[in-house]
C-alpha positions as CSV (number, residue, x, y, z in Angstrom):
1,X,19.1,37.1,14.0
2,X,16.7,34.5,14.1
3,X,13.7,33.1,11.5
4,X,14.9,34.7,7.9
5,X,15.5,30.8,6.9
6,X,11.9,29.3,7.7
7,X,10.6,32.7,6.2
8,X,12.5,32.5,3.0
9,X,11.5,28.4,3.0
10,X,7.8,29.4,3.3
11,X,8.1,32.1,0.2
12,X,9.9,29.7,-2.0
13,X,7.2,27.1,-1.4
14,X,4.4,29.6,-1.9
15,X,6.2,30.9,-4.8
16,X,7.0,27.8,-6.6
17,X,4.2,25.4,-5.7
18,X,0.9,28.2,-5.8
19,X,-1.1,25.8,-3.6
20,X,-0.5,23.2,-5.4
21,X,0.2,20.4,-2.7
22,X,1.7,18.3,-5.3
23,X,4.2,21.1,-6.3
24,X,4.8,21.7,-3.1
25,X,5.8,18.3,-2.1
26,X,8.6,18.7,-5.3
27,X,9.7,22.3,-3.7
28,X,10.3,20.7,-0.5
29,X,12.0,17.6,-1.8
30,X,14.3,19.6,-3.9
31,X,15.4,22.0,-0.9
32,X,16.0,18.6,1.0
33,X,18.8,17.5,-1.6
34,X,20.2,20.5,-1.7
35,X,20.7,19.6,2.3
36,X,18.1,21.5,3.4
37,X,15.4,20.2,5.2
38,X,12.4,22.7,5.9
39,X,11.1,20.5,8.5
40,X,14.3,21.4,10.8
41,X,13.8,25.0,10.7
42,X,11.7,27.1,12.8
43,X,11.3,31.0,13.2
44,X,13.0,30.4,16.2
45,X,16.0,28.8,14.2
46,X,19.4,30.8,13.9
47,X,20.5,32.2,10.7
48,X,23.0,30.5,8.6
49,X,24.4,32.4,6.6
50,X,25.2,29.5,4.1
51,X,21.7,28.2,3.9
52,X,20.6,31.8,3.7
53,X,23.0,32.5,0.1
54,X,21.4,28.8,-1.2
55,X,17.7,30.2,-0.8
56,X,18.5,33.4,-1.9
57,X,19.8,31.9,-5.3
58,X,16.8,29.4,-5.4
59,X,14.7,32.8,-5.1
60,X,16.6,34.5,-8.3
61,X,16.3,31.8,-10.8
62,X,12.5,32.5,-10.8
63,X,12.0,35.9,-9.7
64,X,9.4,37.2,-11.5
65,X,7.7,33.8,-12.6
66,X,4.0,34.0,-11.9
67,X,2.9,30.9,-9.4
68,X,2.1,27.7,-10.9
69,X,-1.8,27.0,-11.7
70,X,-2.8,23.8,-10.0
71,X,-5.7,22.5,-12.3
72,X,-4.4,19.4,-14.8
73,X,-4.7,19.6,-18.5
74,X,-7.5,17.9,-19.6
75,X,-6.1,14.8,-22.0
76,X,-7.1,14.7,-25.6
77,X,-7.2,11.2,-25.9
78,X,-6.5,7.8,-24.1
79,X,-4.1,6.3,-27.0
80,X,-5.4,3.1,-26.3
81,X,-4.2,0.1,-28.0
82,X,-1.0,1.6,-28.2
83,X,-2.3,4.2,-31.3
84,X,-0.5,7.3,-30.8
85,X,2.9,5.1,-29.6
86,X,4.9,2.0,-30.9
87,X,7.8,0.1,-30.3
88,X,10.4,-2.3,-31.6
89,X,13.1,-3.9,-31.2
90,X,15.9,-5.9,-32.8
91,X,18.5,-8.2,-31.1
92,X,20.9,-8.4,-35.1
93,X,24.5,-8.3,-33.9
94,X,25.0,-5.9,-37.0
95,X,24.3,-2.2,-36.6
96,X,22.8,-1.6,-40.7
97,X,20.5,-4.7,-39.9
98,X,19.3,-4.0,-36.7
99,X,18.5,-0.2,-37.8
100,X,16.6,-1.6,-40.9
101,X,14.6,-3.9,-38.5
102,X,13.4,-1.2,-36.2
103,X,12.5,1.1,-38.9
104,X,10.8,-1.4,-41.0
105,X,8.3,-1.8,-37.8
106,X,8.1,2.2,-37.6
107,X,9.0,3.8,-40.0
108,X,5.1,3.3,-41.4
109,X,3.9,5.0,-38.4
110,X,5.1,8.4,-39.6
111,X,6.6,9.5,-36.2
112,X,6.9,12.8,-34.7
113,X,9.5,11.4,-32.0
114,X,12.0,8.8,-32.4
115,X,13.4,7.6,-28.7
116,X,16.1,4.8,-29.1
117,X,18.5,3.0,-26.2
118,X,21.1,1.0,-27.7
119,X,23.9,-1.3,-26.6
120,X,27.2,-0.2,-26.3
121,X,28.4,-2.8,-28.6
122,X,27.5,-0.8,-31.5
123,X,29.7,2.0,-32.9
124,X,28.5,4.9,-30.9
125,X,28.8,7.4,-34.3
126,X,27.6,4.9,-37.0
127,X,24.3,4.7,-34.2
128,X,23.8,8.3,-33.6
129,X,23.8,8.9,-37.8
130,X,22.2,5.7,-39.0
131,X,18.8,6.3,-37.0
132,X,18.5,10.0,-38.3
133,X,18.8,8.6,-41.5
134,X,15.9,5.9,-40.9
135,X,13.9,8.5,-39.4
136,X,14.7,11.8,-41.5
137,X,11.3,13.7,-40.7
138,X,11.6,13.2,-36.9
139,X,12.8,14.2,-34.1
140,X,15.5,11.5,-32.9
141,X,17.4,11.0,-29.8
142,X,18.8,8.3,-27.1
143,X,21.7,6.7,-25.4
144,X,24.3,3.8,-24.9
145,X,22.9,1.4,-22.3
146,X,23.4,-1.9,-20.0
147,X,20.7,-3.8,-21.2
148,X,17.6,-2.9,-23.0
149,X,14.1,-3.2,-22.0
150,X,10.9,-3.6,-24.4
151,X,7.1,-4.8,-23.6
152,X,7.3,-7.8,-22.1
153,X,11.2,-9.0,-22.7
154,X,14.6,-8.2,-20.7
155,X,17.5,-7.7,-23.4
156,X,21.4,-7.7,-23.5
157,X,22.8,-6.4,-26.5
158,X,20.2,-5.3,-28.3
159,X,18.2,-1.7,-29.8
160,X,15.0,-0.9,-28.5
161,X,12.8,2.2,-29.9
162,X,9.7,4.1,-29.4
163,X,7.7,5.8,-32.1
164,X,5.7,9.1,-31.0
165,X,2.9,10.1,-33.1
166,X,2.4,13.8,-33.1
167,X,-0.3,13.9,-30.4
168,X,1.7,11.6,-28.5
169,X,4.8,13.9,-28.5
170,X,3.4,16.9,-29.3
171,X,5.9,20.3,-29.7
172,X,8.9,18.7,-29.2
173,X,12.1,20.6,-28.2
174,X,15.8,18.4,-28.1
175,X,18.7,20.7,-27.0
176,X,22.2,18.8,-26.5
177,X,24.0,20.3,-23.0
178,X,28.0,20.3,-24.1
179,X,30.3,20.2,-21.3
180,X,28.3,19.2,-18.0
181,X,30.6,20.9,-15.9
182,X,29.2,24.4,-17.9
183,X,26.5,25.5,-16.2
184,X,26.3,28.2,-19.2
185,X,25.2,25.4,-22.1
186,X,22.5,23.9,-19.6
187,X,21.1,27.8,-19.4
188,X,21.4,28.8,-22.9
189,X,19.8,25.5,-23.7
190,X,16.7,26.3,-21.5
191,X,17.1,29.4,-23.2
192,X,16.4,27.9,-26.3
193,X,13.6,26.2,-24.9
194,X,12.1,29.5,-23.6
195,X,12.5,31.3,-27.2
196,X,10.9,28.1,-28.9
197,X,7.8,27.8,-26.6
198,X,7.2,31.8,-26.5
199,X,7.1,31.3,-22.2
200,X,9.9,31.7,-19.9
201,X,10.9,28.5,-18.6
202,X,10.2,29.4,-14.7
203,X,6.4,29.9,-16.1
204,X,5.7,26.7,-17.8
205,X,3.0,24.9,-16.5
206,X,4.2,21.2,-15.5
207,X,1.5,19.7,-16.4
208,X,1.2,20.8,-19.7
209,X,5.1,20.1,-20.4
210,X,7.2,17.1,-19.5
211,X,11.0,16.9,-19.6
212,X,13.0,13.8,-20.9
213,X,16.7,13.7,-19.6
214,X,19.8,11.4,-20.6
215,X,23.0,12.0,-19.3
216,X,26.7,10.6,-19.8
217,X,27.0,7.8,-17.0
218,X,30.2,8.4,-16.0
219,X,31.3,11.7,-15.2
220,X,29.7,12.2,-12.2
221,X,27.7,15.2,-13.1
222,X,23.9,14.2,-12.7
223,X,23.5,16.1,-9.2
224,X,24.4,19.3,-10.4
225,X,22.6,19.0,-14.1
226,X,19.6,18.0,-12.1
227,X,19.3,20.2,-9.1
228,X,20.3,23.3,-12.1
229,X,17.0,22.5,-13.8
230,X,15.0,22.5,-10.9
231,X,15.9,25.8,-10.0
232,X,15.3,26.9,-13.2
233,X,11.8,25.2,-13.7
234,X,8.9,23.4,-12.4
235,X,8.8,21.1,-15.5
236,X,9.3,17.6,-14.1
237,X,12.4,16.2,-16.1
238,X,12.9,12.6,-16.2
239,X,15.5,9.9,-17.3
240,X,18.5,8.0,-16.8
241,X,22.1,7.8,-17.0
242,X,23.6,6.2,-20.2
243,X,25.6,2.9,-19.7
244,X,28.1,0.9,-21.4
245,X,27.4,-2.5,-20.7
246,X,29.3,-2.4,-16.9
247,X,32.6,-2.2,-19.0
248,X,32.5,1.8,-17.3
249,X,34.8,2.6,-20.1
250,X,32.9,5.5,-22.1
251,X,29.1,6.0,-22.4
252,X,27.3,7.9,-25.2
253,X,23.8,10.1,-25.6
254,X,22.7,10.4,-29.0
255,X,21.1,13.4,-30.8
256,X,20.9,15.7,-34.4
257,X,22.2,12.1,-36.0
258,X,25.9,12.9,-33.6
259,X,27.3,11.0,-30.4
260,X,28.4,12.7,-27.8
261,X,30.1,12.1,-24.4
262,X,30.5,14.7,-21.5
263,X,27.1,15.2,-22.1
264,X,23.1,15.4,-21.7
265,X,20.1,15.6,-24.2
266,X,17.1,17.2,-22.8
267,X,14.1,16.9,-24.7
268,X,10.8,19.5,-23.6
269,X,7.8,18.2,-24.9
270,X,3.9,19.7,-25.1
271,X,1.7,16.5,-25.3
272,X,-1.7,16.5,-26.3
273,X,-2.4,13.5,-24.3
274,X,-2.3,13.0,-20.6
275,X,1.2,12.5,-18.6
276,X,2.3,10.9,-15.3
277,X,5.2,9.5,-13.2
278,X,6.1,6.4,-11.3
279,X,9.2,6.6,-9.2
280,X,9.4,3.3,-7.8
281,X,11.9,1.5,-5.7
282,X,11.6,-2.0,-3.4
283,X,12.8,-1.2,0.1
284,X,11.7,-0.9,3.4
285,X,13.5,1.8,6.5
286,X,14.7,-0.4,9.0
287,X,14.8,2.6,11.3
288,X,18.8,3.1,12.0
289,X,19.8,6.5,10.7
290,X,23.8,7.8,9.5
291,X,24.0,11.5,9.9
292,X,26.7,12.9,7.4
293,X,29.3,14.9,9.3
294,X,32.5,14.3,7.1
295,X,31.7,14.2,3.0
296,X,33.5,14.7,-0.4
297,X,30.9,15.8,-2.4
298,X,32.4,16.1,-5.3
299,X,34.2,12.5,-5.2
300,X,30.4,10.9,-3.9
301,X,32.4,9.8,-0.6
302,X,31.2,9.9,2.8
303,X,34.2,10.0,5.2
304,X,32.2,10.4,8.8
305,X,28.9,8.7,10.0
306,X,28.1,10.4,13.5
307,X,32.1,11.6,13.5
308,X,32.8,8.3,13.0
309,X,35.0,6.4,10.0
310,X,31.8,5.8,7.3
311,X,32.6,2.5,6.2
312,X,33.0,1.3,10.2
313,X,29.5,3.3,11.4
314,X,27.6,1.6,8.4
315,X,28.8,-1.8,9.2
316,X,28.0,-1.6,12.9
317,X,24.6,-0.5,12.1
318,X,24.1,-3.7,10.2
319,X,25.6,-6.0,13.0
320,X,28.4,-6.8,10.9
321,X,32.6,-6.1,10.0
322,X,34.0,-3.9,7.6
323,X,35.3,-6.7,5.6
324,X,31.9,-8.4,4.9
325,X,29.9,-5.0,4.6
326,X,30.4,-4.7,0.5
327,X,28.7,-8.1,1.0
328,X,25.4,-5.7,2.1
329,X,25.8,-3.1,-0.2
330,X,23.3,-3.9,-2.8
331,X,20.2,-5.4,0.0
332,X,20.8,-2.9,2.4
333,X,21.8,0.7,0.6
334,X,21.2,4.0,2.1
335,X,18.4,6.3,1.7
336,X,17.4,10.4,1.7
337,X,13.7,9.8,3.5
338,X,11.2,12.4,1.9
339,X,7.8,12.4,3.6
340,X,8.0,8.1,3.8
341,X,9.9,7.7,0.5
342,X,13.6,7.3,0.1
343,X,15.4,8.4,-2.7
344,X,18.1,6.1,-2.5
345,X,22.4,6.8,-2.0
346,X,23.4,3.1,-3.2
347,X,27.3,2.6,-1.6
348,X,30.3,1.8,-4.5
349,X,33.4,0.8,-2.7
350,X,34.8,1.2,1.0
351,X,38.7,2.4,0.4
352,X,39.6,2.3,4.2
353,X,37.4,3.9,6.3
354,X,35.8,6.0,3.9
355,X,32.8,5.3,1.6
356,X,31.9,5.9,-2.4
357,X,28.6,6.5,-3.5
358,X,27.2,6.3,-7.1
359,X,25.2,9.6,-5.9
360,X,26.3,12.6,-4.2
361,X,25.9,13.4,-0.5
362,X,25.6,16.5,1.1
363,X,27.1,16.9,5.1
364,X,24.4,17.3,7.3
365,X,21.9,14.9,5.7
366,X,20.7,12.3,7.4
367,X,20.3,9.0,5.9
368,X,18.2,5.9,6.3
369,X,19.3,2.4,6.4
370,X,17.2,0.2,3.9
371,X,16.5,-3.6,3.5
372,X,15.4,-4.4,-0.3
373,X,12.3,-6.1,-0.7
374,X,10.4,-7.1,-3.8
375,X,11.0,-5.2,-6.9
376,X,8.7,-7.1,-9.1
377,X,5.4,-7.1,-7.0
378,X,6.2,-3.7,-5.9
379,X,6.6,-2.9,-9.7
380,X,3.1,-4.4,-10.0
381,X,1.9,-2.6,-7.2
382,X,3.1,1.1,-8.7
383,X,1.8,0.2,-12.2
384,X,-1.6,-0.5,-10.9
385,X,-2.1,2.6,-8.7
386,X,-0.4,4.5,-11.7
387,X,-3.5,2.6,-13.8
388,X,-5.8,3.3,-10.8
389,X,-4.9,7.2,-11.0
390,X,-4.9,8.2,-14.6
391,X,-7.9,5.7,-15.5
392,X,-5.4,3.5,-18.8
393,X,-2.2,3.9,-19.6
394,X,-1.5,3.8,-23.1
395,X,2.9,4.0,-22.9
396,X,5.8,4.0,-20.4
397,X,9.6,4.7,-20.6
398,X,11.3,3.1,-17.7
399,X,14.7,3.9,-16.8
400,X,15.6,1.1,-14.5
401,X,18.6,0.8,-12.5
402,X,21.6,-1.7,-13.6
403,X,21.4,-2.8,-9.7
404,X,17.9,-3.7,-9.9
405,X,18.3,-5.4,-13.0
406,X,21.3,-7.3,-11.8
407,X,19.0,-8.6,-8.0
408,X,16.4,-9.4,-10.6
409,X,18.7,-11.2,-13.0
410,X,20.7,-12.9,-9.7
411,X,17.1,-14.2,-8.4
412,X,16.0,-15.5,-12.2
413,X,13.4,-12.7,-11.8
414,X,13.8,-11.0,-15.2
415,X,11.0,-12.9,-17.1
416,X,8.6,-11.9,-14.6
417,X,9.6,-8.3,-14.3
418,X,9.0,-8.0,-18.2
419,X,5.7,-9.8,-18.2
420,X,4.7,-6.9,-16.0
421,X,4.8,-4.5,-18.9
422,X,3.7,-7.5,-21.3
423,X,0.3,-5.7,-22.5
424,X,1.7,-2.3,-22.6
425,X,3.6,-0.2,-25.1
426,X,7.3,0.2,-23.2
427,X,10.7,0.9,-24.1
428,X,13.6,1.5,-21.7
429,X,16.9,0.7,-20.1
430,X,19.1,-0.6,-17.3
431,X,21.2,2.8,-16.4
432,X,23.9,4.1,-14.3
433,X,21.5,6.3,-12.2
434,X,17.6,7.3,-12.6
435,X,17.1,11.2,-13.0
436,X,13.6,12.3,-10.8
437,X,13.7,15.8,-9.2
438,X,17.2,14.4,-8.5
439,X,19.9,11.9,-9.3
440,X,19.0,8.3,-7.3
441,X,19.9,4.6,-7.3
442,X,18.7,1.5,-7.4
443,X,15.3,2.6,-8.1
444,X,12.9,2.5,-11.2
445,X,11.3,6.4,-12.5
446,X,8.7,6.4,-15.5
447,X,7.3,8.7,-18.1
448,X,3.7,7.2,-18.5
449,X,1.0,8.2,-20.8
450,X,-2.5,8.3,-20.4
């Protein structure tokens, strides 16, 4: 047989995106890192019966689920001057003292939503509990991290925190996923989610909710968290992978006053104001592509290029040996190409001729080499058209990758990567991996309100 793939492509898209070209750009994105491009399959294409059980699953999750409505929900208000978000920060080297200073600056706003990042310096316990305590009324959650980011400065070391005022957060649901490798706690949790908000998951309108997303950085677990909730919803979750100050010893997500490890904190919020994304990272294709034919996916590794050793294709693609190819590693990563935007596979090691990733990769995909390029005008450049599209923006959380923070540290660039956000309300962090639609590297992804 012939054609059941394209045809069951075309009723997922139809299904899950209701017109909505936007939506449907997501749907097809999300088939592609699963390893499954639409744009390879044709009703003339044979039927595998592997890509055939993967669809058919994708199909279940939502079966039932009315199509999405296209039309945006109409913001309430533009927040401006930062008035239904604020933020703080405190650089004390002692835990009690920096809490006190952060919720002496926000405590008088009366906050809805507490969302904190916090070096990994402090004990991860004495964190979790001591913010609850500051901020007993609300709704408080974050992570460990590898640097700290607020409007207008660069830290190492420090606490950062963003106060949500009701309309600003909105209904607010935190669930805590136990156990990442238990695909049961990320499904009773949207279960939860489902029973708080009176509408099934798979029918919530993603543009009326928004999904914030931290994860434990180190146990590898971000492509199957990630790829579960999009099958299970069209809500756009967003966030970053918690770090530990590039010790890699143990990294922490916060929640319910508790630390936990082996873990993710989802939050679903209803906003009364209006909501956007930037996904931004600074590279250019340089036109070479790797096709996967030999890969670990479990380990991140990559073991054939083109049924060639990884580690000896990638080096001849950049004109150079095996030896001095970790030298290229963090200007010239590897990208997943989505309709002209990579979502980028950033390399880890070479252990003979085999590669690691710090993201999974799928056999059959076909990756783009990448040359970096300017991540502080091209910042700039996705601020502005994020300003451009949504008339003001009133807040952003940026989850910004520890590689991009380290090129903009190595370049003395960090001053001038804060100054970008000097003006606006912004809390965020250097991760171990940015979560949008996927898990990705070396790239930048924001929640930012209108």
């Amino acid at each position: 047989m012939a054609g059941k793939i394209r045809e069951m492509i075309d009723t997922i898209i139809q299904q899950r995106a209701g017109g909505n070209p936007m939506l449907e750009r997501i749907v097809k994105t999300k088939l592609i890192l699963k390893g499954i491009n639409p744009a390879r399959f044709t009703p003339q294409s044979e039927d595998d019966p592997t890509v055939m059980a993967c669809l058919e699953q994708f199909l279940q999750d939502l079966q039932g689920a009315p199509a999405t409505q296209g039309a945006p929900t109409a913001a309430v208000g533009s927040g401006a001057d930062g008035e239904y978000f604020h933020v703080a920060c405190s650089t004390q080297t002692d835990l009690a003292a920096s809490v006190a200073e952060i919720a002496g600056r926000l405590q008088p706003c009366k906050p809805a939503m507490v969302l904190f990042f916090a070096a990994s310096r402090f004990a991860p316990d004495a964190v979790g509990r001591q913010m609850q305590a500051a901020f007993p009324g609300s709704q408080v959650f974050g992570c460990s991290t590898s640097g700290e980011l607020m409007s207008g400065r660069m830290l190492d070391g420090g606490m950062v925190a963003m106060a949500f005022h009701r309309r600003a957060a909105g209904d607010v649901r935190v669930e805590v996923v136990e156990g990442l490798s238990n695909d049961h706690a990320l499904h009773n949790a949207f279960a939860s989610f489902a029973k708080h908000y009176r509408t099934p998951v798979a029918a919530m309108d993603p543009d009326a909710y928004v999904g914030l997303v931290l994860v434990d950085g180190l146990r590898g677990a971000e492509e199957q968290l990630m790829e579960t909730i999009g099958d299970l919803t069209d809500v756009t979750f967003v966030g970053g992978s918690a770090g530990d100050d590039l010790q890699f010893s143990a990294t922490h997500v916060y929640a319910n006053g508790r630390s936990y490890t082996d873990a993710a904190v989802l939050a679903l919020m209803r906003p009364e104001i209006g909501f956007s994304f930037i996904k931004t990272q600074s590279f250019r294709s340089l036109n070479k592509t790797l096709r996967v034919t030999w890969a670990d996916e479990a380990r991140r590794e990559v073991l054939e290029f083109d049924d060639r050793p990884a580690a000896e294709a990638y080096a001849d693609a950049l004109g150079t040996s095996v030896e001095q190819a970790p030298d290229y590693f963090m200007r010239n990563p590897l990208g997943l190409i989505v309709e002209g935007e990579p979502f980028v596979r950033s390399p880890q090691q070479i252990k003979g001729g085999t590669m690691s990733f710090y993201c999974s990769i799928r056999e059959g995909m076909e990756l783009s080499l990448l040359e970096s390029g300017n991540i502080v005008q091209d910042t700039k450049v996705a601020l502005e058209e994020a300003k451009r599209r949504m008339g003001s923006i009133s807040a952003v959380v940026n989850f910004n990758c520890i590689l991009r923070t380290l090129e903009l540290k190595q370049k003395q660039l960090t001053e001038d990567y804060g100054a970008l956000f000097s003006d606006i309300p912004m809390i965020g962090f250097s991760t171990y991996g940015e979560q949008y639609i996927g898990h990705i590297n070396q790239t930048a992804t924001m929640l930012v309100f209108k």
